[in-house]
N, C-alpha and C positions, 0 to 999 in steps of 0.2 A: 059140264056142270060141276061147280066147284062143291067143297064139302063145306055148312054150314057154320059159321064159328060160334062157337056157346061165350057168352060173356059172365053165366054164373050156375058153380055149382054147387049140389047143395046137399051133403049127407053127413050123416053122424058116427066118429068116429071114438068106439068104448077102449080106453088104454087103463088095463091093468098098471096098479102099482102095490108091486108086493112087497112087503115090510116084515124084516124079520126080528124080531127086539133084542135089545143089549141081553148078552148073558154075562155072568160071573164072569170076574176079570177080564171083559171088555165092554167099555161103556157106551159102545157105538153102535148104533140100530145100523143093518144092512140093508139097503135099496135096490131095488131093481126096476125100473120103468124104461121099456123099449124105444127107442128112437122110432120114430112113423112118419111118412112120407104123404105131405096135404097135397092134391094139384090144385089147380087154377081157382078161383071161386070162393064162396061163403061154406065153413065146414065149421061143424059144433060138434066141440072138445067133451069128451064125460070122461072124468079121472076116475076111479075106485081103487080105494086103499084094500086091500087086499093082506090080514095078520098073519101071521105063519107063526104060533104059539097060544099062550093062555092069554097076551095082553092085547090088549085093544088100541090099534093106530084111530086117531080120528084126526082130520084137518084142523089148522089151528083158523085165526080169522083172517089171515092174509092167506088161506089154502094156497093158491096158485097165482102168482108175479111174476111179471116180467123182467131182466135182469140187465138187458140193455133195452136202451133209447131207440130204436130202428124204425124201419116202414111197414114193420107188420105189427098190428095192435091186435093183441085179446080182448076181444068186447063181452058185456053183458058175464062177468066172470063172479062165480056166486055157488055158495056150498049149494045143493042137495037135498045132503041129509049128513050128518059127521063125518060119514063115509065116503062121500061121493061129491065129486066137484063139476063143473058144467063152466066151457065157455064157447064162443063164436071166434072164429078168426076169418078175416076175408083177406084175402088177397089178390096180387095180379103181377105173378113173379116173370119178370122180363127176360130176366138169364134163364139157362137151363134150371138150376135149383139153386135156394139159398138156405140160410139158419136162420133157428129165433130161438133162443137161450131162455130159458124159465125156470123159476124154481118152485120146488112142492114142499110148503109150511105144513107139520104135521108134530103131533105129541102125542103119547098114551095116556089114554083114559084115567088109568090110576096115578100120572105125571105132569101133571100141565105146567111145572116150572120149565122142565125141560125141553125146551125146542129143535126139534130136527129137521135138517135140509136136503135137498134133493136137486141136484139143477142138469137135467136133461136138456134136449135139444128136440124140437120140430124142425123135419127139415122140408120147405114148401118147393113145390115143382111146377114148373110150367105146363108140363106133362110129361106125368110118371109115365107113362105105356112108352111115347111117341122117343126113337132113340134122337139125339141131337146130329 
């Protein structure tokens, strides 16, 4: 008896993005948002900005874009709440594992000329557990 094959999976996956703000003589906010590994299937994305001081990060209106043109699309991609961003990504990766380059649009509360960037990687799996 063979083992059954799933054609879609489907869980949520919360990615901190902690935000440290520009201080005195240097004008560059510091990012951190961890690389995450999707398998196979339908997986919905929840960003949260995450401040580390007295300013407040909030998504700007493009919060989360994709950066290149590829075969994996962010669906259904849509702030939250300032703080928190939400999207869908489906796929059905054929190799062992591939990228999807994104970037995170964000500003402070008390700053909105100033736009900051963030361009992390999703890297989707056929299956993470299973070795090649």
């Amino acid at each position: 008896m063979s083992s059954p094959e799933y054609s879609v999976f489907s869980d949520t996956y919360v990615i901190p993005v902690i935000v440290h703000p520009p201080v005195l003589g240097n004008p560059e906010a510091k990012v951190y948002c961890p690389t995450f590994i999707l398998p196979k299937g339908l997986s919905r994305i929840v960003w949260n900005l995450v401040t580390l001081g007295p300013r407040v990060a909030v998504f700007a209106e493009e919060g989360i874009s994709e950066l290149l043109d590829g075969p994996y699309k962010l669906t259904d991609s849509a702030a939250v709440s300032p703080t928190q961003w939400t999207a869908h990504l489906r796929h059905d990766c054929p190799q062992l594992f591939d990228g999807i380059a994104y970037r995170i649009n964000f500003h402070f509360t008390d700053d909105t000329e100033n736009l900051y960037q963030h361009d992390p990687t999703i890297v989707v799996s056929r299956d993470p557990i299973e070795p090649p």
